[in-house]
N, C-alpha and C positions, 0 to 999 in steps of 0.2 A: 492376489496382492492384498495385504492388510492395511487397514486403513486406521488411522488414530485422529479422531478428530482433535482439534486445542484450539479453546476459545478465551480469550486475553477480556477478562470484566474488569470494569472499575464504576462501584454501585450502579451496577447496571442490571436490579435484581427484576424490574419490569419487563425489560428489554429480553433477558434470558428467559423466561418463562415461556413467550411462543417463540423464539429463538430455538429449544430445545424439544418445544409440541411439535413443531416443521421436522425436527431432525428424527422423531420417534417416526415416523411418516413415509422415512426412504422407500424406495423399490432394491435397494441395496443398502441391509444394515453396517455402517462400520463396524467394525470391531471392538474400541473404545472411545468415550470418550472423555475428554478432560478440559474441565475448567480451571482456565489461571484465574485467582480473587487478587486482586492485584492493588490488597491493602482496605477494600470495600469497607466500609461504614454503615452501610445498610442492612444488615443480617445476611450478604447473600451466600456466605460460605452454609450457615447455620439453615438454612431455608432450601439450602441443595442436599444434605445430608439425610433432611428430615422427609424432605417429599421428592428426589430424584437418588435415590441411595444409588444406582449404576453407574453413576456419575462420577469420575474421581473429582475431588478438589484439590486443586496445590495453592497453599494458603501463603504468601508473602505479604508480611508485615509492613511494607514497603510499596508505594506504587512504580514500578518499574516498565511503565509504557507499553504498548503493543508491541513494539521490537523484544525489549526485554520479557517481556510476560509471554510470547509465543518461543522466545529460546529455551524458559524454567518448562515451562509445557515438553518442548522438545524432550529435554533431557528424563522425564520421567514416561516417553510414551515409547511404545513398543511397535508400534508399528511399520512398515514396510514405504510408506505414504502416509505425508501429515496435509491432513484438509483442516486448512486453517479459517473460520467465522469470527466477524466483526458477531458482537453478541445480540445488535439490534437488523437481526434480518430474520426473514421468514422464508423458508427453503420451499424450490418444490420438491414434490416426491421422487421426481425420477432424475433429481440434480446430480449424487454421487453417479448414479448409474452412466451417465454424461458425459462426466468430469472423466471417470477413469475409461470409457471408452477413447477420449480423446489422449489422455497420458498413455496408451498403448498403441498409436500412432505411430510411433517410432521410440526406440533405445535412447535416441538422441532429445527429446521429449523428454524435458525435465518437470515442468509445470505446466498447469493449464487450467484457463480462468472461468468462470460461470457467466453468464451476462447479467448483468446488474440493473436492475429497476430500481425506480423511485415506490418506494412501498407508498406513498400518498397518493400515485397515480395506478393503483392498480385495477380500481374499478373502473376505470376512462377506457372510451374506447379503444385509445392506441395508449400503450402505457409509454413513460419516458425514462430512456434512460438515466442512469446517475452517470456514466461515465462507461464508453466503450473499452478505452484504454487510452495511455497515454505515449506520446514519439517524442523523440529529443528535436529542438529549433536551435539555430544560429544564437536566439539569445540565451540560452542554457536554462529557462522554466520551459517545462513541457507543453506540449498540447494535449490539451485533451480532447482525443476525436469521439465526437456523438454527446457532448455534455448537453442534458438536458432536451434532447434531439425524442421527437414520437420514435418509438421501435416499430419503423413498418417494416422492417426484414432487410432494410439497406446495408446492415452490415453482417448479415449470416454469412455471408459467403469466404468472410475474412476468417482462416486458419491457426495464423499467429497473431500476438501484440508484442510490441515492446514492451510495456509495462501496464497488467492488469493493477487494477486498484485493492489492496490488499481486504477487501470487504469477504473474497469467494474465491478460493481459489485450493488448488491437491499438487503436491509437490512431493517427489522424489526422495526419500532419508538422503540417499547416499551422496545428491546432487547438493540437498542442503547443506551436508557436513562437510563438505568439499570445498562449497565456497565461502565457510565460514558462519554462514545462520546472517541472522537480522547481524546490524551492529547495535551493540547495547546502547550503545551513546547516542544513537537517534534518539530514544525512548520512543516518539510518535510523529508522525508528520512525516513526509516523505521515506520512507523506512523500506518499504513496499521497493518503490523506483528503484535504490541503492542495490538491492536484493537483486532486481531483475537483472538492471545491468550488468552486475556481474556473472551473473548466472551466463546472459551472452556472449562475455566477452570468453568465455571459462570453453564457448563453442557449443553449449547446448541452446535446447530452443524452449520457449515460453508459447504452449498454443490454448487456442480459443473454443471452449463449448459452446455454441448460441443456444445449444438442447437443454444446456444445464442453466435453468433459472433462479436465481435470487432476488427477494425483495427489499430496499434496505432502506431504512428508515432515516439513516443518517443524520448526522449533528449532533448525536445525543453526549457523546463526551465534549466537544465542540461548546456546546451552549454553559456546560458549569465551569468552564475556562474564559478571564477574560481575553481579548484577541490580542492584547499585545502579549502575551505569551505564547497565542498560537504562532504569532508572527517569528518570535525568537525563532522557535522550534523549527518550522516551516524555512525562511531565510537561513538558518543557520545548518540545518542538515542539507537543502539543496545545494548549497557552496561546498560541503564538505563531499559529495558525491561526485559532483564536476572533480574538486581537488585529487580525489584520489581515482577516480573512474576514468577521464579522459586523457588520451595520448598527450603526449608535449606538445605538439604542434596545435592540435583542440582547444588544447587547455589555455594556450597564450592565445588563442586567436578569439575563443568566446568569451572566453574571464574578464578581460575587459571592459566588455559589451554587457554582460550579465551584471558589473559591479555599475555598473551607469545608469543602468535598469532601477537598482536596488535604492540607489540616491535617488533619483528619480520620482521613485515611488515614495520613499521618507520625503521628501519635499512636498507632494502630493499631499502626503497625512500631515503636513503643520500646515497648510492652507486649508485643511477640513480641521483644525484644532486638534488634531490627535499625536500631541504628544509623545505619550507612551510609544504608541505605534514607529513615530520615527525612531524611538531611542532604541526600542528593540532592533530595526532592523537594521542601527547602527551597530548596534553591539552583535547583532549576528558577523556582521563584518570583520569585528576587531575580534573575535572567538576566533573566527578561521583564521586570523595573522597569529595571535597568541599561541594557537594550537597548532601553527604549522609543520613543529618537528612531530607531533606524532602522527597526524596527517600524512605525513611524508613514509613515515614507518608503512601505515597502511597501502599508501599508492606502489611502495617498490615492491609487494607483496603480490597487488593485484595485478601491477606492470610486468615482473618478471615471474612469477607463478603460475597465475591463474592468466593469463590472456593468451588467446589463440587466434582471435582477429583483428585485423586493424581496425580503425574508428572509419576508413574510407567504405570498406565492407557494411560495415555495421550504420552508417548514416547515410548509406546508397540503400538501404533495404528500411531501416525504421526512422531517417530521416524525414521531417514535414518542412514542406515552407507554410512557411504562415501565408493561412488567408485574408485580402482586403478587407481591411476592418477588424482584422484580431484585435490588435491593440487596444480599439476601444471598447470594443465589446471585453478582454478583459479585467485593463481599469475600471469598467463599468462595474463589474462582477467583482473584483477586488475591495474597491470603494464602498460599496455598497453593502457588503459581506457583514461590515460590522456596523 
């Protein structure tokens, strides 16, 4: 199988340097690889040509998100398998060799994820995860099982996820083209989840390498953005995933619960003084009512095309209840974020 790697930068010419040292490193070379510059300010397209010339660069004048900037990727790579990298991680050697052990698995085995470390905890004795993977709850934001959790080997045993974090992960062309790539209109933040979900609903499966290690530095586009923008982005693509992903009965039964969340939480952010924060993830709100007929375009697409299972199947197998005390642990984590 050929592999094309597509790495989505946005001045992130630090970050790619041992991003791309890790990847000369494999025990299994891909075939190509390709950087989206996704608008960069920093020299990084001019800095890859001069000192990584095997590199392609696909140069957009525009910043067009990790959604967007791994589909312009897509469309110029040739490969068979797109292993797509967050630009601020450090690989190990024998990650690819891992990754497609695990996507040969089964026919049915569309993608399959790397385990993710906190690259700040790598010299500690037990490193920490960034995130195992994420399950859908009652209240329509995810869990994520293992955040921040020591990796002593408690979840190797797990085969599949719902939804890896889009940091490490090799996926399928034909699987990708089928259910349509990222959606552009995420740009970033939740982009990853939308992808998977359908990908299950479509009846293939998303599995899990623990062999395949990543280090990830994370936050770095994160930190030159202020939060009420991440918020927009974050609130306002997770609404539009519920809108078009979940069954009719799901979708009237969480949505409610999920918009009460979201108030909730905008209330929260004017008793800590933040503003902005509430107004974003007001106007996430009024996005998805404003945008509902094209929303709606997309759900009948994913409703009568692409779904093969019900949501009972699908939240009997990647559904979590929340455990005592999620909530506040995380408001806590929310809160505190910015």
């Amino acid at each position: 199988m050929t592999v094309s790697v597509i790495i989505p930068s946005w001045n992130g010419r630090a970050q790619l340097a041992q991003c791309l040292a890790s990847l000369a490193r494999q025990t299994v070379a891909p075939d190509e690889v390709l950087v989206v510059d996704n608008g960069s300010t920093d020299g990084t397209a001019e800095w890859l040509a001069a000192d990584s010339p095997r590199v392609r660069v696909i140069r957009s004048a525009v910043n067009h998100g990790f959604a967007g900037g791994v589909n312009r990727g897509v469309q110029a790579a040739s490969g068979e398998a797109f292993w797509i990298l967050n630009n601020d991680v450090v690989i190990d050697p024998r990650c690819l060799q891992a990754l497609l052990a695990g996507l040969a698995r089964s026919p049915a085995q569309a993608a399959c994820s790397a385990k993710i470390l906190q690259l700040a905890s790598r010299d500690a004795p037990h490193a920490r995860y960034d995130a195992v993977g994420d399950y859908l709850t009652w209240t329509g934001f995810l869990y994520h099982l293992g955040f921040g959790e020591e990796d002593r080997g408690q979840y190797d045993h797990l085969e599949e996820l719902f939804s890896p974090k889009g940091v490490c992960f090799i996926i399928r062309r034909a699987v990708f083209q089928h259910v349509g790539g990222f959606d552009a209109a995420f740009g970033s933040y939740f982009e990853e989840s939308d992808l998977f979900w359908r990908i299950w609903l479509a009846g293939f499966r998303v599995g899990f390498a623990p062999e395949a290690i990543v280090w990830h530095e994370g936050g770095g586009t994160a930190r030159r953005l202020p939060s009420a923008v991440i918020d927009a982005y974050a609130f306002r693509n997770r609404l539009s995933a519920m809108v078009t992903n979940l069954g009719t009965l799901r979708l009237w039964l969480i949505l409610p619960v999920h918009l009460v969340c979201c108030v909730g939480i905008g209330l929260l952010y004017v008793i800590r003084g933040r503003l902005r924060n509430t107004i974003a993830v007001l106007a996430a709100i009024g996005h998805t009512i404003a945008h509902w007929g094209a929303l709606a375009l997309k759900r009948r697409h994913v409703q009568q095309v692409l779904r093969k299972i019900p949501d009972r199947a699908l939240f009997h197998q990647h559904g979590r209840p929340l455990p005592i005390g999620w909530g506040w642990q995380f408001l806590r984590v929310y809160l505190r974020r910015w």
